[in-house]
Biotite code that builds the C-alpha atoms (Angstrom):
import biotite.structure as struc

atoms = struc.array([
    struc.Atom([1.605, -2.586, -30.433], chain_id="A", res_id=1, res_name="UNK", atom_name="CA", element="C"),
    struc.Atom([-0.507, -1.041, -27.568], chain_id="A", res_id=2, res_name="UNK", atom_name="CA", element="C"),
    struc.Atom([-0.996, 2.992, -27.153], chain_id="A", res_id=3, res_name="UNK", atom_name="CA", element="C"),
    struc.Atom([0.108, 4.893, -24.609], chain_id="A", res_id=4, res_name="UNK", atom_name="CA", element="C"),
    struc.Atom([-3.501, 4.947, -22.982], chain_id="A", res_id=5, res_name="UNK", atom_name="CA", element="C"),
    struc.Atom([-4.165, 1.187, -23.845], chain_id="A", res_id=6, res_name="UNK", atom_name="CA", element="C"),
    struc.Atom([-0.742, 0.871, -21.178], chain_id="A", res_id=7, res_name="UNK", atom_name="CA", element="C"),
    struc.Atom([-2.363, 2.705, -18.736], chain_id="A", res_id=8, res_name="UNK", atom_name="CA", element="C"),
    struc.Atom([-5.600, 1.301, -18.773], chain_id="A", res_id=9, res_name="UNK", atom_name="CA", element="C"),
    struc.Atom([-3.745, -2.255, -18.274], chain_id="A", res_id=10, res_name="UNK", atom_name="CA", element="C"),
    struc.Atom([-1.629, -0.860, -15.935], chain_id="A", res_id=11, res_name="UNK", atom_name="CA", element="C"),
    struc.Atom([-4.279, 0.689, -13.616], chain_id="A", res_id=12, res_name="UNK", atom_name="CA", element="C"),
    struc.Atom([-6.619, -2.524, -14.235], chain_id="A", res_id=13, res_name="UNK", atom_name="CA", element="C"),
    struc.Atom([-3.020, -4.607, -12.520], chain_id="A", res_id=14, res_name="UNK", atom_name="CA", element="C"),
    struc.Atom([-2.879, -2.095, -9.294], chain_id="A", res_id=15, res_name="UNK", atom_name="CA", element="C"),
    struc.Atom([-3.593, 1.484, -7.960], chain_id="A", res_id=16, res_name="UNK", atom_name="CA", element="C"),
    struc.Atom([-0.983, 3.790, -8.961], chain_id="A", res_id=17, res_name="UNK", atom_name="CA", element="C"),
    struc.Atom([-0.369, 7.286, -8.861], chain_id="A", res_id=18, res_name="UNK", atom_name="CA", element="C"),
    struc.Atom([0.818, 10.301, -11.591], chain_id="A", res_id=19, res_name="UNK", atom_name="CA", element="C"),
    struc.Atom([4.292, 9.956, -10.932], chain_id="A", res_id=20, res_name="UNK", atom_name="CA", element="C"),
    struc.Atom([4.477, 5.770, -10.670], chain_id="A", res_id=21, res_name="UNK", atom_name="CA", element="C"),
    struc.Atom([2.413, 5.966, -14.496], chain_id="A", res_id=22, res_name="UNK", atom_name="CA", element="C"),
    struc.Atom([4.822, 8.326, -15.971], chain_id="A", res_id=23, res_name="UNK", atom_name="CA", element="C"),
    struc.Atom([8.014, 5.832, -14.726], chain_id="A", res_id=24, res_name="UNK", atom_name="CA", element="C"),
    struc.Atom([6.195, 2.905, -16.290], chain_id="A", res_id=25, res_name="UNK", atom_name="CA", element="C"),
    struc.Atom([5.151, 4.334, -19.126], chain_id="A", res_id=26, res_name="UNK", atom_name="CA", element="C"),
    struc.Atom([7.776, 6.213, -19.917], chain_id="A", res_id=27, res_name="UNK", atom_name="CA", element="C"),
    struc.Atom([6.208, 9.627, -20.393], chain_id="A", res_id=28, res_name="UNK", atom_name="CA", element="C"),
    struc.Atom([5.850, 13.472, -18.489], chain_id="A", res_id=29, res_name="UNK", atom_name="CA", element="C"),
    struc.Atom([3.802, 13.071, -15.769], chain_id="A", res_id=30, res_name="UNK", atom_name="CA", element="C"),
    struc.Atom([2.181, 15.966, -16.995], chain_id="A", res_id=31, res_name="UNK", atom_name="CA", element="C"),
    struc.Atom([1.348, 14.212, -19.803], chain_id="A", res_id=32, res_name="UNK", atom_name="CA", element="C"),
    struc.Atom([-0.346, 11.483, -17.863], chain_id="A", res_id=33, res_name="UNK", atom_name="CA", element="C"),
    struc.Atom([-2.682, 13.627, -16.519], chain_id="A", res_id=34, res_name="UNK", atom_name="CA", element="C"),
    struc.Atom([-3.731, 14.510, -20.002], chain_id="A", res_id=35, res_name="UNK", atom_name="CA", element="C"),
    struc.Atom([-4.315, 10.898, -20.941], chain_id="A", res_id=36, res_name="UNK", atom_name="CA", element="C"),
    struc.Atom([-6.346, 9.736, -17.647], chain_id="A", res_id=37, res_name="UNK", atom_name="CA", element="C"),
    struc.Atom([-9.129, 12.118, -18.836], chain_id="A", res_id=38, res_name="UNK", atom_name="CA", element="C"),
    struc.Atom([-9.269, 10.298, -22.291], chain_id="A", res_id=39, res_name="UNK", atom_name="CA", element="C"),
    struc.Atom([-9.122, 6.699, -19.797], chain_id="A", res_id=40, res_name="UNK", atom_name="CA", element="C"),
    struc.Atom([-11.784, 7.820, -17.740], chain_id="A", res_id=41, res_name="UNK", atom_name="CA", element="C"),
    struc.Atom([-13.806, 8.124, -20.709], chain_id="A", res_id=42, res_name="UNK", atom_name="CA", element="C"),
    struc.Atom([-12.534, 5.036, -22.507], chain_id="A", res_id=43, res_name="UNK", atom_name="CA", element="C"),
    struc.Atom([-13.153, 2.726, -19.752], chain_id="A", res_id=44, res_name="UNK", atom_name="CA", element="C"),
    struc.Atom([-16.877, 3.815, -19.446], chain_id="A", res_id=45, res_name="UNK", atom_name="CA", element="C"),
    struc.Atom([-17.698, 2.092, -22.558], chain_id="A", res_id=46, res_name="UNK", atom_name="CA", element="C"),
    struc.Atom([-16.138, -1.077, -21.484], chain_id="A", res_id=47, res_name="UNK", atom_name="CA", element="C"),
    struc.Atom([-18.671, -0.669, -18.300], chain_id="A", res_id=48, res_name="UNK", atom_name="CA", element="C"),
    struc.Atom([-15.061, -0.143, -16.280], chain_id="A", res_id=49, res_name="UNK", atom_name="CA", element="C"),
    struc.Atom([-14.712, 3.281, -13.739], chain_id="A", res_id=50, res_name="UNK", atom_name="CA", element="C"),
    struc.Atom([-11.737, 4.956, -13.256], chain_id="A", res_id=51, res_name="UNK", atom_name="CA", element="C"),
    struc.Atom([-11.576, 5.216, -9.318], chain_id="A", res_id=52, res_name="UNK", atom_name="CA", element="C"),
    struc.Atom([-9.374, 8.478, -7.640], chain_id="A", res_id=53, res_name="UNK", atom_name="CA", element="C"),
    struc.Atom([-8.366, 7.827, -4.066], chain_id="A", res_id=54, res_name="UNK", atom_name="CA", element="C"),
    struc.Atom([-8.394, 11.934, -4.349], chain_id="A", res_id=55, res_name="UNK", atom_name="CA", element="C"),
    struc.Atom([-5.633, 14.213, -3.195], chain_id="A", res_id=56, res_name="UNK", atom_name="CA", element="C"),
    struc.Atom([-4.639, 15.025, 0.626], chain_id="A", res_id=57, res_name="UNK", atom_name="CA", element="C"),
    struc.Atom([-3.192, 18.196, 2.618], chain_id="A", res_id=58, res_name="UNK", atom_name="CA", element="C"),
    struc.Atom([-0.045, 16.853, 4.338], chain_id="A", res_id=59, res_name="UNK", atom_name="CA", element="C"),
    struc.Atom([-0.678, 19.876, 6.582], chain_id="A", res_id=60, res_name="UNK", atom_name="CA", element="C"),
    struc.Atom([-3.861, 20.095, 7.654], chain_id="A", res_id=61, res_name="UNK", atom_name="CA", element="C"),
    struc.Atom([-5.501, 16.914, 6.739], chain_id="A", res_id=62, res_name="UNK", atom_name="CA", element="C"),
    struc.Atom([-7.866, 18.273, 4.110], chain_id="A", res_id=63, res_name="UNK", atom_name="CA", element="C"),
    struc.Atom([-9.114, 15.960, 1.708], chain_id="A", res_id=64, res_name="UNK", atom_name="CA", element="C"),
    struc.Atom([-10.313, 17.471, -1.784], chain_id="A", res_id=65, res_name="UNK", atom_name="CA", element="C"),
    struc.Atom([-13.504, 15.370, -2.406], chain_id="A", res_id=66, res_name="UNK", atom_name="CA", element="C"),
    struc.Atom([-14.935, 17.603, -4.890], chain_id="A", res_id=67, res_name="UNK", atom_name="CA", element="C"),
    struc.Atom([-12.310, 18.338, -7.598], chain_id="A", res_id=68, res_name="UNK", atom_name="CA", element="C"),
    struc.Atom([-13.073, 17.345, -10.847], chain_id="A", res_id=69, res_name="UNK", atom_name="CA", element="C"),
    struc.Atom([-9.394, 17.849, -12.306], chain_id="A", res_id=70, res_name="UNK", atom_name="CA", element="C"),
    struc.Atom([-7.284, 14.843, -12.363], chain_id="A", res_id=71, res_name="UNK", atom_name="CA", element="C"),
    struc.Atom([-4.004, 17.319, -12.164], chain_id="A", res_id=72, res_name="UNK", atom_name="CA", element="C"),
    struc.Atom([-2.395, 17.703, -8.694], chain_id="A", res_id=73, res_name="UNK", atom_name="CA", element="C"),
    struc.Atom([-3.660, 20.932, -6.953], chain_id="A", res_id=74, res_name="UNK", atom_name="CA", element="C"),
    struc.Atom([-1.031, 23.660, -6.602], chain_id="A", res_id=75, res_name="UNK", atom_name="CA", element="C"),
    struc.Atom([-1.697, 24.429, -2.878], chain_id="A", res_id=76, res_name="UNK", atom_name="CA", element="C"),
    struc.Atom([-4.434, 23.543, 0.112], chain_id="A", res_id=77, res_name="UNK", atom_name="CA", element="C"),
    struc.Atom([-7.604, 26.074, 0.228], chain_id="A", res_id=78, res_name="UNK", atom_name="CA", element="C"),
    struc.Atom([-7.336, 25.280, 3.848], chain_id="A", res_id=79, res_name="UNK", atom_name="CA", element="C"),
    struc.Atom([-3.944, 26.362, 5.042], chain_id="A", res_id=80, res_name="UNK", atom_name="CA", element="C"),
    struc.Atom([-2.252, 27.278, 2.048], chain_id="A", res_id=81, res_name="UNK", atom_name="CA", element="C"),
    struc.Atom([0.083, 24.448, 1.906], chain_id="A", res_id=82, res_name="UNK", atom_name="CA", element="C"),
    struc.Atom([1.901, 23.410, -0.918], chain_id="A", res_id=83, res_name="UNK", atom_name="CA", element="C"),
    struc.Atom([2.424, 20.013, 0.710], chain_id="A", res_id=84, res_name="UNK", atom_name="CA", element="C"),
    struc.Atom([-0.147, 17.481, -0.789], chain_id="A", res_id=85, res_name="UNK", atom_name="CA", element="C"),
    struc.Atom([-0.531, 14.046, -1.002], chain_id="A", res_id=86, res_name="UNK", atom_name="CA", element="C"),
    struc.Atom([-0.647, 12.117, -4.362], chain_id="A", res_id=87, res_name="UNK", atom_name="CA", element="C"),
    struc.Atom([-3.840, 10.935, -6.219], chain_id="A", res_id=88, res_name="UNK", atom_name="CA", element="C"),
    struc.Atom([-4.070, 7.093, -6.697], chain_id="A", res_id=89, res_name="UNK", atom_name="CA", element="C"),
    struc.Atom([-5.719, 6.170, -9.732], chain_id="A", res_id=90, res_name="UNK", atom_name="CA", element="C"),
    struc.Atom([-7.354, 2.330, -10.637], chain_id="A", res_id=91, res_name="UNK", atom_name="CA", element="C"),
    struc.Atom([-9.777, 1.143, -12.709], chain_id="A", res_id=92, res_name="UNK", atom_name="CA", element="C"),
    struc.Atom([-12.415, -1.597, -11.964], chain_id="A", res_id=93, res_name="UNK", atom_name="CA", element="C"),
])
């Protein structure tokens, strides 16, 4: 029987997905994914693996935040003050 993170690491290692498309397969809160990917991103560094982050995007304005080093989706652009932003994709290779 796998674990919840043992899921998403196969899952992620299959395609790029995103928060929301984990939490459906899963079967879990997508806030709760969030929680896990931090424990993935460490788990797949042993096996010499990387969890990769297509990061998160301003529908708005275009602004693209490169430099976060949360996982969780960002409440609203610095730039314009949107709350409109596009989805993380997360993989691991």
């Amino acid at each position: 029987m796998e674990t919840v993170r043992q899921r998403i690491i196969m899952l992620l290692e299959e395609r790029p997905m995103t928060a929301r498309e984990l939490s459906q397969a899963v079967g879990i809160r997508e806030r709760e994914v969030y929680e896990h990917l931090a424990h993935v991103a460490r788990s797949v560094t042993r096996q010499k693996k990387k969890l990769a982050v297509q990061p998160f995007r301003c529908l708005e304005c275009g602004y693209v935040f490169h430099d976060r080093k949360r996982l969780t989706r960002p409440s609203r652009c610095p730039r314009c003050r949107q709350s409109r932003i596009q989805e993380a994709v997360y993989a691991v290779s």
